[in-house]
Backbone as JSON Lines, residues from 0, in Angstrom:
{"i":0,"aa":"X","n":[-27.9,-115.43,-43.77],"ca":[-28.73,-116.2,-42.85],"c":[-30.2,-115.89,-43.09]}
{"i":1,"aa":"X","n":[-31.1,-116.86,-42.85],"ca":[-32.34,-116.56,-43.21],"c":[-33.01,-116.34,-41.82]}
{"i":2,"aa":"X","n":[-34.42,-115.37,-41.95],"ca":[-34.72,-114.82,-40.62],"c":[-35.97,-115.42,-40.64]}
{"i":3,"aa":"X","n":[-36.0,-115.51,-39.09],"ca":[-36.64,-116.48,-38.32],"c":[-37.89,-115.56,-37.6]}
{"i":4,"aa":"X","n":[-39.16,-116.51,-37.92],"ca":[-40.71,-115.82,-37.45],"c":[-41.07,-116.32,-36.7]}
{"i":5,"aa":"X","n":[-41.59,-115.64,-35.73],"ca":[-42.1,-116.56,-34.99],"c":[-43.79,-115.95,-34.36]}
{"i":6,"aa":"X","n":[-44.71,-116.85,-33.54],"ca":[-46.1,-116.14,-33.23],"c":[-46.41,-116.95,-32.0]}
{"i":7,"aa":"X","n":[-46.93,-115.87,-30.9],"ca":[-46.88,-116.33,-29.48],"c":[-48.19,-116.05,-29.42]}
{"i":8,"aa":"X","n":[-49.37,-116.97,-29.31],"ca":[-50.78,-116.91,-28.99],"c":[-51.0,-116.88,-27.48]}
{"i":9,"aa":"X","n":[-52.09,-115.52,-26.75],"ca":[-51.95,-115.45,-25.4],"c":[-53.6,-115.56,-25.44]}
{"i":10,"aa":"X","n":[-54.12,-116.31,-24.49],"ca":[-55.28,-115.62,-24.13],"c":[-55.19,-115.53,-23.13]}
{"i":11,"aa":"X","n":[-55.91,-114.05,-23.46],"ca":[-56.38,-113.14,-22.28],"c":[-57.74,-112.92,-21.49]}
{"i":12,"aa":"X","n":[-57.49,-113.04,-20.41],"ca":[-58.76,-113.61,-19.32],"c":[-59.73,-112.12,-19.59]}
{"i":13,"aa":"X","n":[-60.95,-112.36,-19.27],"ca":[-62.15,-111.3,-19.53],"c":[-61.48,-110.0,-18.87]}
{"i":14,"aa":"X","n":[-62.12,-109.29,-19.1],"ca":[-61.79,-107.67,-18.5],"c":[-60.19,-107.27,-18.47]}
{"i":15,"aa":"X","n":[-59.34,-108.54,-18.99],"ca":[-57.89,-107.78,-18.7],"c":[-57.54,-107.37,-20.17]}
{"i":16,"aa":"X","n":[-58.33,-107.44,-21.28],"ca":[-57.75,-107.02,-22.48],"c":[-56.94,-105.41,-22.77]}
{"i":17,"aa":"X","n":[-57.59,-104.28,-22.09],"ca":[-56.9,-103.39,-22.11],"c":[-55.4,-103.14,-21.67]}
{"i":18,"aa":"X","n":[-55.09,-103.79,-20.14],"ca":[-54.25,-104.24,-19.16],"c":[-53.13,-104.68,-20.11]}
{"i":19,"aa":"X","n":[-53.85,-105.88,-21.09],"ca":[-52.72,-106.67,-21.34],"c":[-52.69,-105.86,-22.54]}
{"i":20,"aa":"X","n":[-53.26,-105.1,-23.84],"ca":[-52.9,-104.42,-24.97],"c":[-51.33,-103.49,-24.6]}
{"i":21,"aa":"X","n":[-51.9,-102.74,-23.37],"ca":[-51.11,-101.81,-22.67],"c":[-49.51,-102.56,-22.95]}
{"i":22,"aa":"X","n":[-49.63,-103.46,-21.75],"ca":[-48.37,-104.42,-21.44],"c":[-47.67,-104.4,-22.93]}
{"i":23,"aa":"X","n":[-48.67,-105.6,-23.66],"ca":[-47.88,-105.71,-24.61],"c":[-46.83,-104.85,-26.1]}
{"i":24,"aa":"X","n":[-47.68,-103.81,-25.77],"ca":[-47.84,-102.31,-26.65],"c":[-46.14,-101.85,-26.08]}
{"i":25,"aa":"X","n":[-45.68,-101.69,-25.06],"ca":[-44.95,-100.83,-24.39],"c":[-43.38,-102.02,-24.42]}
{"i":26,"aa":"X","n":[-43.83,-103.49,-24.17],"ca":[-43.02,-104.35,-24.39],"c":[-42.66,-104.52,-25.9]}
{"i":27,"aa":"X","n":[-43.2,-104.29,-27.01],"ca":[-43.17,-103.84,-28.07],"c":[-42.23,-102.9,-28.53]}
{"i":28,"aa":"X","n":[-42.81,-101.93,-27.92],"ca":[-41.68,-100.82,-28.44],"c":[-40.43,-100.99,-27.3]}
{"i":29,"aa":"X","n":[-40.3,-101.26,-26.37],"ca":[-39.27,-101.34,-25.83],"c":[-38.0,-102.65,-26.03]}
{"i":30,"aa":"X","n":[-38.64,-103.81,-26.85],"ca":[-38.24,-104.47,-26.95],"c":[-37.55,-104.61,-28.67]}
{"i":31,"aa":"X","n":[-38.18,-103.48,-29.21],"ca":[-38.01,-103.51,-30.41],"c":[-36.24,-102.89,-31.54]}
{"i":32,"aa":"X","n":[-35.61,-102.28,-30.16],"ca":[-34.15,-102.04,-30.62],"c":[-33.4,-102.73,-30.1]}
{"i":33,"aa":"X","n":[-33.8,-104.46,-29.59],"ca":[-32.87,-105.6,-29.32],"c":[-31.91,-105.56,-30.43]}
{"i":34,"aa":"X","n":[-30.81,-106.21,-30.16],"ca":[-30.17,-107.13,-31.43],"c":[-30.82,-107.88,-32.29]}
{"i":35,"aa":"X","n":[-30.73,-107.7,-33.24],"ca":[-31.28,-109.25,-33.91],"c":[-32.82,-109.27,-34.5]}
{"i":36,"aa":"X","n":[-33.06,-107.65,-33.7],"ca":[-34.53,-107.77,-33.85],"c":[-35.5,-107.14,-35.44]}
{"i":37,"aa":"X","n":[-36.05,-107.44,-36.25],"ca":[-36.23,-107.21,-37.28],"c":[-37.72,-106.9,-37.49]}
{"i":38,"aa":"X","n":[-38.58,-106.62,-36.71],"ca":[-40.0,-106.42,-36.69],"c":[-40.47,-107.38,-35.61]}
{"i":39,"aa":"X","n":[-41.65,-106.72,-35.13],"ca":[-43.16,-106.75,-33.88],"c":[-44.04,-106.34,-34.72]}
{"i":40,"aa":"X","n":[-45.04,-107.53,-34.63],"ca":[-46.75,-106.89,-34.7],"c":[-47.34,-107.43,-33.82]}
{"i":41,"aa":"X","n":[-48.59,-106.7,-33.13],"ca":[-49.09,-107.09,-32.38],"c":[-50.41,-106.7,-33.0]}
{"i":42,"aa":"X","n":[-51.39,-108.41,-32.58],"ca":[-52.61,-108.65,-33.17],"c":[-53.67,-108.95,-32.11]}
{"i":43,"aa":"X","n":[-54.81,-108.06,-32.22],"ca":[-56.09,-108.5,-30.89],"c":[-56.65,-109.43,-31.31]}
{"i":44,"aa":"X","n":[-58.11,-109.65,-30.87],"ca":[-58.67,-111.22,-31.06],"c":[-59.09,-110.57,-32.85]}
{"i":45,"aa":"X","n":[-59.53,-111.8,-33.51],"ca":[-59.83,-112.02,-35.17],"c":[-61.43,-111.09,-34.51]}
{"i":46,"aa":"X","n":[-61.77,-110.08,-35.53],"ca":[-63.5,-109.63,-35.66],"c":[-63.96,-110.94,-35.04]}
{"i":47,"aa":"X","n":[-65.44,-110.51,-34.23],"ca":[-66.37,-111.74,-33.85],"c":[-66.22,-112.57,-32.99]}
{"i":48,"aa":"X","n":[-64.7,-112.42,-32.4],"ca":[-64.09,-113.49,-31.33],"c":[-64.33,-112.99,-30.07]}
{"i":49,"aa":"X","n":[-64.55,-113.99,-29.33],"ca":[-65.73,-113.99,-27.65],"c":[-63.93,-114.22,-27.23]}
{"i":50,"aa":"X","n":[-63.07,-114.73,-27.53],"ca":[-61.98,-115.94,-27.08],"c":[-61.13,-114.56,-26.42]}
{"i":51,"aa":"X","n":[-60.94,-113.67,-26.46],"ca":[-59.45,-113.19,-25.91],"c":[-58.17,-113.35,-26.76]}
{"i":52,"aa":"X","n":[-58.09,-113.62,-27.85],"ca":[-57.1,-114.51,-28.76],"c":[-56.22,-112.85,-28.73]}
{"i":53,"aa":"X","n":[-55.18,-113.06,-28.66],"ca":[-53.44,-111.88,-28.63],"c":[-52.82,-112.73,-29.37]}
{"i":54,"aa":"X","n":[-52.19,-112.19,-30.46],"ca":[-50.66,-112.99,-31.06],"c":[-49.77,-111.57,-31.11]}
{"i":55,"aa":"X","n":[-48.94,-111.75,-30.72],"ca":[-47.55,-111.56,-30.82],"c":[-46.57,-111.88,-32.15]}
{"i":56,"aa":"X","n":[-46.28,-111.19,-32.89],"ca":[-45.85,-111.91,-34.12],"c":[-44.08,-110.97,-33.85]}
{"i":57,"aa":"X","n":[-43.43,-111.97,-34.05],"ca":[-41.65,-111.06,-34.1],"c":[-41.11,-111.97,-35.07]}
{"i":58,"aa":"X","n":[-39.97,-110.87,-35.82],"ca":[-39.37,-111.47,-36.82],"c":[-37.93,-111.16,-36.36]}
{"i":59,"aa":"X","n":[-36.47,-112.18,-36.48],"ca":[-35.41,-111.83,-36.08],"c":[-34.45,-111.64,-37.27]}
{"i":60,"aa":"X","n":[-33.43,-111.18,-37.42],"ca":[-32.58,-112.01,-37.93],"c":[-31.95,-112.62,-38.46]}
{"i":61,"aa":"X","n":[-31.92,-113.85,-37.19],"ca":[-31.39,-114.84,-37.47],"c":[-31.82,-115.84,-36.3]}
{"i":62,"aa":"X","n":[-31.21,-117.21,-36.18],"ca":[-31.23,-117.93,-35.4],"c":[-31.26,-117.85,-33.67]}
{"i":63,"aa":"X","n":[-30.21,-117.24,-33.72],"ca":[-29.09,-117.01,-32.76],"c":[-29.83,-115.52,-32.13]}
{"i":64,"aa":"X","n":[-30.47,-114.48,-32.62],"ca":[-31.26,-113.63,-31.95],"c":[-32.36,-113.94,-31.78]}
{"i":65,"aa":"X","n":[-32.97,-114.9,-32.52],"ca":[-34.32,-115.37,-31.59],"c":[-34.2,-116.03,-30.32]}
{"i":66,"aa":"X","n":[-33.23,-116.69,-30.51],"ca":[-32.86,-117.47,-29.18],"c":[-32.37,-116.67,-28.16]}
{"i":67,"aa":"X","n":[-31.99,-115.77,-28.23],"ca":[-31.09,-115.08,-27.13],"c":[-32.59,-114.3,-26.67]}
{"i":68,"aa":"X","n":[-33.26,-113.71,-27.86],"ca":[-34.65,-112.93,-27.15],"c":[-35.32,-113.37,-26.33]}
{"i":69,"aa":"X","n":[-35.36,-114.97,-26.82],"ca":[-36.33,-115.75,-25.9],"c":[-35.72,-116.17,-24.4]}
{"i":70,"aa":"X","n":[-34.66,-115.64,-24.56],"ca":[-33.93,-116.4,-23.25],"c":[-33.33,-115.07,-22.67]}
{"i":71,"aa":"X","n":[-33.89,-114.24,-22.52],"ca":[-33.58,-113.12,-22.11],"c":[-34.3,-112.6,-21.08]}
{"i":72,"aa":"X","n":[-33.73,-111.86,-19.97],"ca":[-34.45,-111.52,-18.95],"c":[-35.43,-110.56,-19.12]}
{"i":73,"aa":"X","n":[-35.2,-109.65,-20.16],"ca":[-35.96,-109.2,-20.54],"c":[-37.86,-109.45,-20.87]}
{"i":74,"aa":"X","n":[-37.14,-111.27,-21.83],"ca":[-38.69,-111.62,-21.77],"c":[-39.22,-112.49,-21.16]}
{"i":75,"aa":"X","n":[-38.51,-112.37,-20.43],"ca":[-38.72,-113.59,-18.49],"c":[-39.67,-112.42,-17.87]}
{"i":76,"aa":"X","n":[-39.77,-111.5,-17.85],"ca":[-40.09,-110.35,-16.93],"c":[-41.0,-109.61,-17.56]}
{"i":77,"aa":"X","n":[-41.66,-109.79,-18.98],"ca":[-42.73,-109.8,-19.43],"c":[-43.6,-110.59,-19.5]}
{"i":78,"aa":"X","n":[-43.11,-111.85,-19.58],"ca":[-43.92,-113.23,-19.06],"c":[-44.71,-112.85,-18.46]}
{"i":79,"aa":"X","n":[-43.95,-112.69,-16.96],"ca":[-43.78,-112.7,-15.49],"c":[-45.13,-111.63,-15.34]}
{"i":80,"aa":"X","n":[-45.1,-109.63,-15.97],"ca":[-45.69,-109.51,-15.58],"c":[-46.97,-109.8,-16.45]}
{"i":81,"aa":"X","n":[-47.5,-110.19,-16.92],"ca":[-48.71,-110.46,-17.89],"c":[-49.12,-111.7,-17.05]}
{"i":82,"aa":"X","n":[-48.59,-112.18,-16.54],"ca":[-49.55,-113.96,-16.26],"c":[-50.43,-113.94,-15.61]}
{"i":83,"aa":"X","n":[-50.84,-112.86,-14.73],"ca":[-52.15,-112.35,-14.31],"c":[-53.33,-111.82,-14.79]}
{"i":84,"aa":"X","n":[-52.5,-111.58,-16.21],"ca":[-53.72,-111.63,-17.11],"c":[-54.12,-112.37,-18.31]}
{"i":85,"aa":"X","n":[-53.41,-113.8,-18.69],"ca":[-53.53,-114.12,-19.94],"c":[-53.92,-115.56,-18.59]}
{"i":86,"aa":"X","n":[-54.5,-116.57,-19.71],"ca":[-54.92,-117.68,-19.52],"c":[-53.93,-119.26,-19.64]}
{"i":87,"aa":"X","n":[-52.96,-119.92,-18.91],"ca":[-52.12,-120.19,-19.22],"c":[-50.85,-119.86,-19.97]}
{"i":88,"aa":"X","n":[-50.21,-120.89,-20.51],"ca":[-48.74,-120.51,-21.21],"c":[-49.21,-119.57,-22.79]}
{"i":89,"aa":"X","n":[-48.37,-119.2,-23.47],"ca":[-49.06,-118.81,-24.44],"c":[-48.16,-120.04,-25.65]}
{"i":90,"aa":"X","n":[-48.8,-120.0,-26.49],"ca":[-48.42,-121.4,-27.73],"c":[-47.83,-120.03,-28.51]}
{"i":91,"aa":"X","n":[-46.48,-120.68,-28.49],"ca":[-45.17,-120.51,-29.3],"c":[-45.13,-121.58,-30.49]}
{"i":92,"aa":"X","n":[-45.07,-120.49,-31.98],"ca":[-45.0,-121.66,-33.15],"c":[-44.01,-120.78,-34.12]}
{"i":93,"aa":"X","n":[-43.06,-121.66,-34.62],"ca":[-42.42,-120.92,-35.88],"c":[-43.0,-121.0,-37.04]}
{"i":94,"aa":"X","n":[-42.9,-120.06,-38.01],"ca":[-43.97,-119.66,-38.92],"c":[-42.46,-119.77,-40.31]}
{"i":95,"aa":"X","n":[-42.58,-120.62,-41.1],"ca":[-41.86,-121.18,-42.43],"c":[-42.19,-121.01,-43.32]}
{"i":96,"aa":"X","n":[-41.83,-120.74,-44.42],"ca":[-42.52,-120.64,-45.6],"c":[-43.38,-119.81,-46.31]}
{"i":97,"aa":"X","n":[-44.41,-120.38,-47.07],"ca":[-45.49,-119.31,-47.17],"c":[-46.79,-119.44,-45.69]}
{"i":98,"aa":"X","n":[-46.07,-120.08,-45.02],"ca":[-47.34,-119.72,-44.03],"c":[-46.69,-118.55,-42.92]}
{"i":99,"aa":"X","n":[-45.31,-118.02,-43.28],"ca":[-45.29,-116.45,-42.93],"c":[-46.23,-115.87,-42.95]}
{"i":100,"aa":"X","n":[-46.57,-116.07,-44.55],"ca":[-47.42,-114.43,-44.97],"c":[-48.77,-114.99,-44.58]}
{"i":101,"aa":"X","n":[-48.78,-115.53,-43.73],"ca":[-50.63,-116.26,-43.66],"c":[-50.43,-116.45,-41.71]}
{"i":102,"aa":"X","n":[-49.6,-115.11,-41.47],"ca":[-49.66,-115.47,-39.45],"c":[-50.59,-115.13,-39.04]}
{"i":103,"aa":"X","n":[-50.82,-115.55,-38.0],"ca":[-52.27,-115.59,-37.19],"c":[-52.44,-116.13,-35.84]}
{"i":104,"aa":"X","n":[-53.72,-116.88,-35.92],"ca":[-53.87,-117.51,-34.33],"c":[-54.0,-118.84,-34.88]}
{"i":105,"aa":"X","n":[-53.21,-119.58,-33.7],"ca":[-53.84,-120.97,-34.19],"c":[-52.71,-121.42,-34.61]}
{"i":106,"aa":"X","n":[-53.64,-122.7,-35.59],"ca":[-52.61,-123.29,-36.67],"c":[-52.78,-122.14,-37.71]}
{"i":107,"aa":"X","n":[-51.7,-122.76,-38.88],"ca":[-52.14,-121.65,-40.09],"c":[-53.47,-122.54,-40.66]}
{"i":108,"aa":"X","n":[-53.57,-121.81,-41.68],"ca":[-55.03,-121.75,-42.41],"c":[-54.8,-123.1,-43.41]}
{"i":109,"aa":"X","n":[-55.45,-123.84,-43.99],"ca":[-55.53,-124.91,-44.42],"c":[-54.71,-124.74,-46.07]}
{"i":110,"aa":"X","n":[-54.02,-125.61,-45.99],"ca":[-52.63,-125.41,-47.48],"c":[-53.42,-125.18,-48.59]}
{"i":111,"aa":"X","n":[-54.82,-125.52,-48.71],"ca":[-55.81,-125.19,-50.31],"c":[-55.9,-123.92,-50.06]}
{"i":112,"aa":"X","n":[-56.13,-123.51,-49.24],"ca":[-56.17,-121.95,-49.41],"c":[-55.19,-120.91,-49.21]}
{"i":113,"aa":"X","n":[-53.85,-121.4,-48.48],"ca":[-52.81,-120.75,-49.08],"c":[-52.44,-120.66,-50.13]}
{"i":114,"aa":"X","n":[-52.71,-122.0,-51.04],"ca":[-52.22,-122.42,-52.57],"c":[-52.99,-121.3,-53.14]}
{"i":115,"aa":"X","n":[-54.54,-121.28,-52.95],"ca":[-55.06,-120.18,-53.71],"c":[-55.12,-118.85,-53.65]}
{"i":116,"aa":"X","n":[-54.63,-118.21,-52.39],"ca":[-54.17,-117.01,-51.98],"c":[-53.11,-116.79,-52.74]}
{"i":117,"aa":"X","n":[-51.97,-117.76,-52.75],"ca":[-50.78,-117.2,-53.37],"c":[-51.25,-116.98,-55.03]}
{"i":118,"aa":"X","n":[-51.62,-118.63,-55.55],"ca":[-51.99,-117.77,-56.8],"c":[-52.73,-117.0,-57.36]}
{"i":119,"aa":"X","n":[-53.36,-115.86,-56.69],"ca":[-54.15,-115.18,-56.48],"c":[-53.26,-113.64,-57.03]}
{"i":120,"aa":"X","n":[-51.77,-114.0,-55.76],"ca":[-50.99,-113.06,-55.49],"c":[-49.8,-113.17,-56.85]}
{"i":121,"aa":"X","n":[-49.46,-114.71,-57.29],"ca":[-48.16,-114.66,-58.39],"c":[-49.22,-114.3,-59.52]}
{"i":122,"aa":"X","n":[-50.26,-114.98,-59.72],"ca":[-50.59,-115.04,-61.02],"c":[-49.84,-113.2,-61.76]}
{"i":123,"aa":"X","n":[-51.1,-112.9,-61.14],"ca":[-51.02,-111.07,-62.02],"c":[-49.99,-110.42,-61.82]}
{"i":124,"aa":"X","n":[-48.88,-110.47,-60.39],"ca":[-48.39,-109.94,-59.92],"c":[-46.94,-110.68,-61.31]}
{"i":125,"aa":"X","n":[-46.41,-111.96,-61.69],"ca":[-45.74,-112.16,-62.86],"c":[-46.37,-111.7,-63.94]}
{"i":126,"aa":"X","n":[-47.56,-111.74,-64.37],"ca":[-48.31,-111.33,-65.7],"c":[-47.44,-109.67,-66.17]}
{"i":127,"aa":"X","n":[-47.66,-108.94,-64.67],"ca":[-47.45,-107.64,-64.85],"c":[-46.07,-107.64,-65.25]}
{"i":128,"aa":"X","n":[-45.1,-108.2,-64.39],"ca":[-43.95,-107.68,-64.92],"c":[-43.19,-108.33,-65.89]}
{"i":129,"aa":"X","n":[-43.74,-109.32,-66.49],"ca":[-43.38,-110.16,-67.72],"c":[-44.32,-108.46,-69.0]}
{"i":130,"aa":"X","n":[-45.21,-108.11,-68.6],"ca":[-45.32,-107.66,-69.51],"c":[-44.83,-106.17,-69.38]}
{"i":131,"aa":"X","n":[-44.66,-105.58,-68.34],"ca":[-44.03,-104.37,-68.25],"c":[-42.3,-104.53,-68.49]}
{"i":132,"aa":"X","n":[-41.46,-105.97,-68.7],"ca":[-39.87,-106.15,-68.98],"c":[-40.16,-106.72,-70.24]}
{"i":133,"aa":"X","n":[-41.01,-106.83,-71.2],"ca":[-40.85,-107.41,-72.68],"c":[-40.07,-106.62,-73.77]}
{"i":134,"aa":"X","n":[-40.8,-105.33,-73.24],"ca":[-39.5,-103.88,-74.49],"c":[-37.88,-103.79,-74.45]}
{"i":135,"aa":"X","n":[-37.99,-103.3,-72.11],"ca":[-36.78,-103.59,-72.01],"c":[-35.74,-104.16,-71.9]}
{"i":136,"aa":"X","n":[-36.53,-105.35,-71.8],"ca":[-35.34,-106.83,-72.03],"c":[-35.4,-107.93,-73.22]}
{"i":137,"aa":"X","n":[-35.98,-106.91,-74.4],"ca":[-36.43,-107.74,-75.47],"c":[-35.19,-108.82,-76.18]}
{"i":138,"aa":"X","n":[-34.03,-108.16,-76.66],"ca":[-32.91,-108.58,-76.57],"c":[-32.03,-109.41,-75.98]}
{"i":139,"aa":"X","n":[-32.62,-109.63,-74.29],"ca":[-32.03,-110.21,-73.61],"c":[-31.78,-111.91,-73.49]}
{"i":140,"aa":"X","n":[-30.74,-112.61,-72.74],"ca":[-30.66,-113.99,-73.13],"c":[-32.38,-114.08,-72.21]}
{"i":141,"aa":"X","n":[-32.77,-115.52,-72.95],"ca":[-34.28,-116.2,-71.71],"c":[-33.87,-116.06,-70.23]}
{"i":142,"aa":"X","n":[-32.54,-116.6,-69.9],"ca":[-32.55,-116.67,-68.23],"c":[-32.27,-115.6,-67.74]}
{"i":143,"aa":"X","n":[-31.91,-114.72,-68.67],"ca":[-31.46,-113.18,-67.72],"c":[-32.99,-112.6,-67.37]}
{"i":144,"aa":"X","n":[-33.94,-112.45,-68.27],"ca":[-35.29,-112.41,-68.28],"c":[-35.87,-112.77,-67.26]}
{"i":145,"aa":"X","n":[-35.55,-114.13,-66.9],"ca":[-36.62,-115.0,-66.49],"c":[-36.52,-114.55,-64.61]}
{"i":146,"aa":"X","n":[-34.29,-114.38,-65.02],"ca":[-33.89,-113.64,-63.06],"c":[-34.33,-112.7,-62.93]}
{"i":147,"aa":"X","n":[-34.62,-111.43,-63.77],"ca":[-35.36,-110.53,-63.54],"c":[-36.71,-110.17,-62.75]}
{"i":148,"aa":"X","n":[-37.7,-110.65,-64.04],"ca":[-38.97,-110.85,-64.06],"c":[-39.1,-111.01,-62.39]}
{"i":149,"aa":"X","n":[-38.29,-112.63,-61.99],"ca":[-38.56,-113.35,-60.99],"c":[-38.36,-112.38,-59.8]}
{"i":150,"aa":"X","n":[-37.24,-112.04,-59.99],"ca":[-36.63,-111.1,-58.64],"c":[-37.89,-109.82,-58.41]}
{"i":151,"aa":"X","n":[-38.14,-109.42,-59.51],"ca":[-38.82,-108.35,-58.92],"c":[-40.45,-108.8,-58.42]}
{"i":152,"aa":"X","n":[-40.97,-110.44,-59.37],"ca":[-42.29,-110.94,-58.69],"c":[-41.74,-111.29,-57.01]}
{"i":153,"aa":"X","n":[-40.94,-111.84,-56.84],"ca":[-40.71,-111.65,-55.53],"c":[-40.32,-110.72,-54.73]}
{"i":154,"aa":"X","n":[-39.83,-109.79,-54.67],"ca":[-39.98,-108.5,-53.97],"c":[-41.7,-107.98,-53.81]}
{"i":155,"aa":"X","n":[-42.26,-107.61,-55.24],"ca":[-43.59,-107.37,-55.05],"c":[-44.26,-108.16,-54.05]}
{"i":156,"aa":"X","n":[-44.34,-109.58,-54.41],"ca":[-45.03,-110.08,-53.31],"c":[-44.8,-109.72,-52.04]}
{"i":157,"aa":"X","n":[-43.5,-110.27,-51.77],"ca":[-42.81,-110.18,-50.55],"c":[-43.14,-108.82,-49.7]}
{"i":158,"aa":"X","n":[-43.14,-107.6,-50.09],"ca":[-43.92,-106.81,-49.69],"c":[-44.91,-105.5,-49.74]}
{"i":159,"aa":"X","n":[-45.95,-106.23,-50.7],"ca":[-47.02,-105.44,-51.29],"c":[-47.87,-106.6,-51.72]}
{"i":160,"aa":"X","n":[-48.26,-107.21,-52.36],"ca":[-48.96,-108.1,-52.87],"c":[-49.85,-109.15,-51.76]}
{"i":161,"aa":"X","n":[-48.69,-110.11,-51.13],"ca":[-49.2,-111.26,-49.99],"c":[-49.5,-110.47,-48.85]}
{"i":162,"aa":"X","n":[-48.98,-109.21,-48.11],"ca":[-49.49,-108.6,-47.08],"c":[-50.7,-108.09,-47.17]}
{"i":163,"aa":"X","n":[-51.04,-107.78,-48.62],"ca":[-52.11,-106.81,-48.91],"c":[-53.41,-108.29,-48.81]}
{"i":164,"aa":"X","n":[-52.97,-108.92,-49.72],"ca":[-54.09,-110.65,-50.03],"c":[-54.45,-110.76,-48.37]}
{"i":165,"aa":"X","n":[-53.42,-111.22,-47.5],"ca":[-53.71,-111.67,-46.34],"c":[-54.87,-111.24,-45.48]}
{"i":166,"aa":"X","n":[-54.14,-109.97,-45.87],"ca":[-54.88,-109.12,-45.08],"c":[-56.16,-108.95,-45.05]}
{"i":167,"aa":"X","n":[-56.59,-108.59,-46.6],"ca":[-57.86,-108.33,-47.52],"c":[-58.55,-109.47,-47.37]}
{"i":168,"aa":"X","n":[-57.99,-110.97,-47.34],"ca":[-58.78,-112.35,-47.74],"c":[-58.8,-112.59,-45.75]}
{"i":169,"aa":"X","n":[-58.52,-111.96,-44.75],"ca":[-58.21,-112.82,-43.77],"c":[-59.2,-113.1,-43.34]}
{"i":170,"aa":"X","n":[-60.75,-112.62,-43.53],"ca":[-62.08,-112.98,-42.94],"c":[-61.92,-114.7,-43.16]}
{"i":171,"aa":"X","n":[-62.11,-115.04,-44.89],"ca":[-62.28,-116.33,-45.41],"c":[-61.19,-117.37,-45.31]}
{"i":172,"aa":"X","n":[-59.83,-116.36,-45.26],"ca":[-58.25,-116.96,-44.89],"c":[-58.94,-118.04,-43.78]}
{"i":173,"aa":"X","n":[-59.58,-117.52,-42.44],"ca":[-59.46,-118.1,-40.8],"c":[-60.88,-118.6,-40.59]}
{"i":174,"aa":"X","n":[-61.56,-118.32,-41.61],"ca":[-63.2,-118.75,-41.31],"c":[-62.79,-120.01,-40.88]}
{"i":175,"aa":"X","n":[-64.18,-120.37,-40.01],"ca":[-64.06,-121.81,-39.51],"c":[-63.25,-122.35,-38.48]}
{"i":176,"aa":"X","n":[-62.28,-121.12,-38.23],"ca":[-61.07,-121.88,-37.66],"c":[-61.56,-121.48,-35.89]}
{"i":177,"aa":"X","n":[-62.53,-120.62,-35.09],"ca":[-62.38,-119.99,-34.27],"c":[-62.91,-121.35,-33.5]}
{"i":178,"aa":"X","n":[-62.53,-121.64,-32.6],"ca":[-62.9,-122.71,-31.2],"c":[-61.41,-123.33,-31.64]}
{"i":179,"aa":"X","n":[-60.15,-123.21,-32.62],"ca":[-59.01,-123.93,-32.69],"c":[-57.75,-123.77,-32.35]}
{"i":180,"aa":"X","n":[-57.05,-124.53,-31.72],"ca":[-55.82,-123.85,-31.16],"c":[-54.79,-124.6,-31.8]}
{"i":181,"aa":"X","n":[-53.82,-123.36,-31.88],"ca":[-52.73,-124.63,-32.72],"c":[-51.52,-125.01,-31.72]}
C-alpha cells in the first residue's frame, strides 16, 4: 500500500504562538505511536512571516490509518483544544507526488520549480551512481544496470538528496508565495 501525506495549515492568532507550539508539540509526540502512523513534522511560520502560518505535516501508512486518525477522538479533542488559538478551520491538503518533497504552507510551489529542484536533485545524484556501478556491474545485462542504478537514485533522493534541496532551496522554493492560501 502506498502511504498517504498529508498538511494541515493553522493560523494562529497574535500572542498565542507559544500556547499553540506547546499544544501542538505534545499532540505530536503523543499522537505519534498511533497505528498507522509513520511520521509528524511540525513547521512555524516561513522566515519573515507577520501571518502566524503552523503546518502540521503527518505521514500514514496507508489509507485506512489516515482516516481513522482523522476521525478519531483523539483528534477531535485537539481540534477542540487549540481553536482558541488558531484563526478559523485549518486547510487540510493531501500532498502526491513530487509535491511531497516540496510540503509547506499553502499551495505547493509552482511545477517550474519543482521540475527544476528535482533536476537539480536526479541530475548528479544518477551521474554518481551510474558512475560509481560502471566497474561493478560492467558485465552486467543493460536492464539489470539500469534497476540498479535506478533503485539506489531513488532511495538517495528519497531520503538525502530532495529533503536536503527542499530544504536548502526553500527561501526561493516559496518566494512570492506569502499573502497565499491554498
Amino acid at each position: 500500500m502506498e502511504r498517504v501525506h498529508v498538511a494541515i495549515t493553522r493560523h494562529v492568532k497574535p500572542g498565542c504562538e507559544a500556547e499553540f507550539d506547546r499544544a501542538s508539540r505534545a499532540f505530536a509526540i503523543e499522537s505519534s505511536h498511533d497505528p498507522g502512523e509513520a511520521g509528524v513534522q511540525l513547521i512555524g511560520p516561513l522566515p519573515g512571516s507577520t501571518r502566524g502560518e503552523y503546518g502540521i505535516l503527518r505521514t500514514f501508512d496507508n489509507r485506512e490509518a489516515c482516516d481513522a486518525f482523522y476521525a478519531s477522538d483523539r483528534f477531535a479533542e485537539f481540534q477542540e483544544s487549540v481553536a482558541h488559538l488558531v484563526e478559523g478551520d485549518g486547510v487540510r491538503r493531501e500532498l502526491t507526488g513530487l509535491e511531497a518533497f516540496f510540503r509547506g504552507f499553502g499551495a505547493p510551489p509552482p511545477r517550474w520549480k519543482m521540475a527544476i529542484v528535482t533536476w537539480i536533485g536526479v541530475y548528479p545524484t544518477v551521474l554518481l551512481w551510474t558512475w560509481l556501478l560502471a566497474k561493478p556491474l560492467a558485465g552486467a545485462p543493460y536492464l539489470l544496470k539500469a534497476a540498479v542504478t535506478i533503485t539506489l537514485a531513488v532511495v538517495t533522493l528519497t531520503w538525502g538528496v530532495m529533503p536536503l534541496l527542499t530544504r536548502v532551496l526553500a527561501p526561493w522554493i516559496h518566494a512570492g508565495r506569502e499573502g497565499r492560501r491554498g
